[in-house]
C-alpha positions as CSV (number, residue, x, y, z in Angstrom):
1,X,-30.6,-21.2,76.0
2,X,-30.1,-21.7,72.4
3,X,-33.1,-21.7,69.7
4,X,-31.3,-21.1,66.7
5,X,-27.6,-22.6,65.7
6,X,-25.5,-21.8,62.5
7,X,-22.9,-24.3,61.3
8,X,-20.3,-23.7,59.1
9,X,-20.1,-26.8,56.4
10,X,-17.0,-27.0,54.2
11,X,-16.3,-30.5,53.9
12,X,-12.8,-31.1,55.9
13,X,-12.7,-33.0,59.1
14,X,-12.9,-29.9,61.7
15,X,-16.2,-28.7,60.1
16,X,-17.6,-32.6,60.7
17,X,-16.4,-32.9,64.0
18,X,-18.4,-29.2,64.5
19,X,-21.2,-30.4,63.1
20,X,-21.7,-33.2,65.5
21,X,-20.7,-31.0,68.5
22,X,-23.8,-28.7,67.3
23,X,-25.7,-31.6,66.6
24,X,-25.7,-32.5,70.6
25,X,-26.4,-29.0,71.5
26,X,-29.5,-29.1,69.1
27,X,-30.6,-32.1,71.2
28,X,-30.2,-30.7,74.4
29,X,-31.6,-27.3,73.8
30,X,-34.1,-28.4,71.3
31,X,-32.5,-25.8,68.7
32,X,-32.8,-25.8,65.3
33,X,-29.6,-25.8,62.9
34,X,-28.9,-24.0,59.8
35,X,-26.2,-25.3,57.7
36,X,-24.3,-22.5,55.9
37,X,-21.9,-23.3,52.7
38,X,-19.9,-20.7,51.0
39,X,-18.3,-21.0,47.8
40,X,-15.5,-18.9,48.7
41,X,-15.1,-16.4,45.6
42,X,-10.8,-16.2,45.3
43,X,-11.7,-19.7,43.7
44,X,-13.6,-18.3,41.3
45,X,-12.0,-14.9,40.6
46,X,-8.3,-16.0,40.6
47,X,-8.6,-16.0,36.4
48,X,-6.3,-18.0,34.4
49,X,-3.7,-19.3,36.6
50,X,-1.1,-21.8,35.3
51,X,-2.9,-22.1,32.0
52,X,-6.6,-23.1,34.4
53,X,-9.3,-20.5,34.2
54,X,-10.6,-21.3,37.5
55,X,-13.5,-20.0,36.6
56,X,-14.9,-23.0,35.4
57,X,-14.4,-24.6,39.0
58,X,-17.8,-22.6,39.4
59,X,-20.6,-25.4,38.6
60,X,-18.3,-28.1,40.3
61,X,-18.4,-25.8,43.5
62,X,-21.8,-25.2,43.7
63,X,-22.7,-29.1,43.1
64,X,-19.9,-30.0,45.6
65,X,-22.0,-27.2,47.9
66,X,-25.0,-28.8,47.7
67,X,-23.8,-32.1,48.4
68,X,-22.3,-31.0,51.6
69,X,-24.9,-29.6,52.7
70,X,-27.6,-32.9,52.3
71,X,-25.2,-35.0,53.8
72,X,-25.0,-32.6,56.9
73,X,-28.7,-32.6,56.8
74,X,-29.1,-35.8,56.5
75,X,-27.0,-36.6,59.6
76,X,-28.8,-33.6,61.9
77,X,-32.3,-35.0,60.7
78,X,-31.3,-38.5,61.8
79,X,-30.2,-36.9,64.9
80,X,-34.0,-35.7,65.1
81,X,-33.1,-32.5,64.8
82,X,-35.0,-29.5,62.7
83,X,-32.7,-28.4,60.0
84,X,-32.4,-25.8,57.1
85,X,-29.4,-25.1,54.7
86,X,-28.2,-22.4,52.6
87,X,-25.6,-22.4,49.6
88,X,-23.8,-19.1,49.5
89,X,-21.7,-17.1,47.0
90,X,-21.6,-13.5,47.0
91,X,-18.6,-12.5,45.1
92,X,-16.3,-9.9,47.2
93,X,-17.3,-11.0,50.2
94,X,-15.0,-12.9,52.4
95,X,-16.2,-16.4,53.8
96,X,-16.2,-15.4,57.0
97,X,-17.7,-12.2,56.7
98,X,-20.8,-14.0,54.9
99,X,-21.6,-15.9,58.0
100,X,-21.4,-13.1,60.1
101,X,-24.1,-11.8,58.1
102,X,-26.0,-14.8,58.0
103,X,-25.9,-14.9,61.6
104,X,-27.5,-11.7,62.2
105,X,-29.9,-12.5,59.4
106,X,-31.3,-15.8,60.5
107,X,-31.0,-14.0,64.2
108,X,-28.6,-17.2,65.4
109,X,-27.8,-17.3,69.1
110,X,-24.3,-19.4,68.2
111,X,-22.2,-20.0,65.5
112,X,-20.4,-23.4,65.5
113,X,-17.4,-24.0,63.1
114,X,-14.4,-26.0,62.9
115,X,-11.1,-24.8,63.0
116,X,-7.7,-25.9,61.5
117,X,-5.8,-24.5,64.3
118,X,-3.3,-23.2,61.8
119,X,0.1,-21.3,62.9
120,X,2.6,-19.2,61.5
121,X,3.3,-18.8,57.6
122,X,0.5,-21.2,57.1
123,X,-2.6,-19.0,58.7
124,X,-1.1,-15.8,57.0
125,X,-1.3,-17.3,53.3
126,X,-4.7,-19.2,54.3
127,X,-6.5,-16.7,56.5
128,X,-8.3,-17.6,59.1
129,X,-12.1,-17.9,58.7
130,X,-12.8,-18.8,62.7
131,X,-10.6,-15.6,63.8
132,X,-12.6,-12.9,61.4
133,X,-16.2,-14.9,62.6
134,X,-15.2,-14.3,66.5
135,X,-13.8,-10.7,65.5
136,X,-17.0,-10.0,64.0
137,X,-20.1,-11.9,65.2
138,X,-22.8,-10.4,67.6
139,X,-23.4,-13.9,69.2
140,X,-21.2,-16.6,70.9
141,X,-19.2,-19.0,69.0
142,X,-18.0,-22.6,69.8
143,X,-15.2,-23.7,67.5
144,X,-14.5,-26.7,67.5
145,X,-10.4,-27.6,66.1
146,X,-9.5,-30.6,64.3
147,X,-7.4,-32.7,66.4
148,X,-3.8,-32.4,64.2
149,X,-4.7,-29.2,62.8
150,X,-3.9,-30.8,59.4
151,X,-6.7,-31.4,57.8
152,X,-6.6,-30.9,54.0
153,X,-9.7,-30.0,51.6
């Protein structure tokens, strides 16, 4: 049923727990995973605030990508299962919106991400990355929330 799965990576809890939800798909289906991490761009953009140019977050970011990323490839290969990864940063672009795009690039049949399950004040100020991907997406997507909801970065 599914050939081709994109998984969200960003490091907290939910996206961990996703990954070894898609992880057991990928061995039943015999479906290959790609790994998607965005640098989301307010991080970088947000200028000088508080006396930190945020802008020098930039090289930490990326090398905190990557490191994501070969630890969640690492555990899907052990896993036995085929795997590719991608580091994203396309400035103006929402992190949501990029895997949308991914998706229909890479032609993915489901999108698997973890969700904070945040309410209220909270999900206004943060956004909410799982809402705009099931807004937006072409294919089906399995999120997969973090027990408490709390889960910080």
């Amino acid at each position: 049923m599914y050939k081709r799965i994109l998984v969200a990576i960003d490091g907290t809890s939910a996206a961990s727990l996703a990954l070894a939800e898609a992880i057991e798909l990928a061995r039943d289906h015999g479906t290959e995973i790609l790994l998607v991490h965005v640098i989301d761009d307010l991080r970088l953009t947000a200028g000088d605030i508080g006396g930190v140019n945020l802008s020098y977050e930039a090289p930490r970011l990326r090398e905190a990508g990557k490191a994501l990323l070969q630890d969640a490839a690492a555990r899907a290969r052990a896993a036995g299962i085929a795997v590719r990864s991608v580091l994203l940063e396309e400035l103006g672009v929402g992190v949501g919106a990029c895997l949308v795009q991914r998706a229909r690039e890479w032609q993915a049949d489901l999108i698997v991400c973890g969700t904070h399950g945040r309410r209220g004040i909270r999900r206004l100020l943060m956004g909410s990355d799982a809402e705009y991907i099931v807004r937006h997406t072409p294919v089906p997507v399995l999120l997969v929330r973090h027990a408490d909801g709390n889960d910080a970065r």
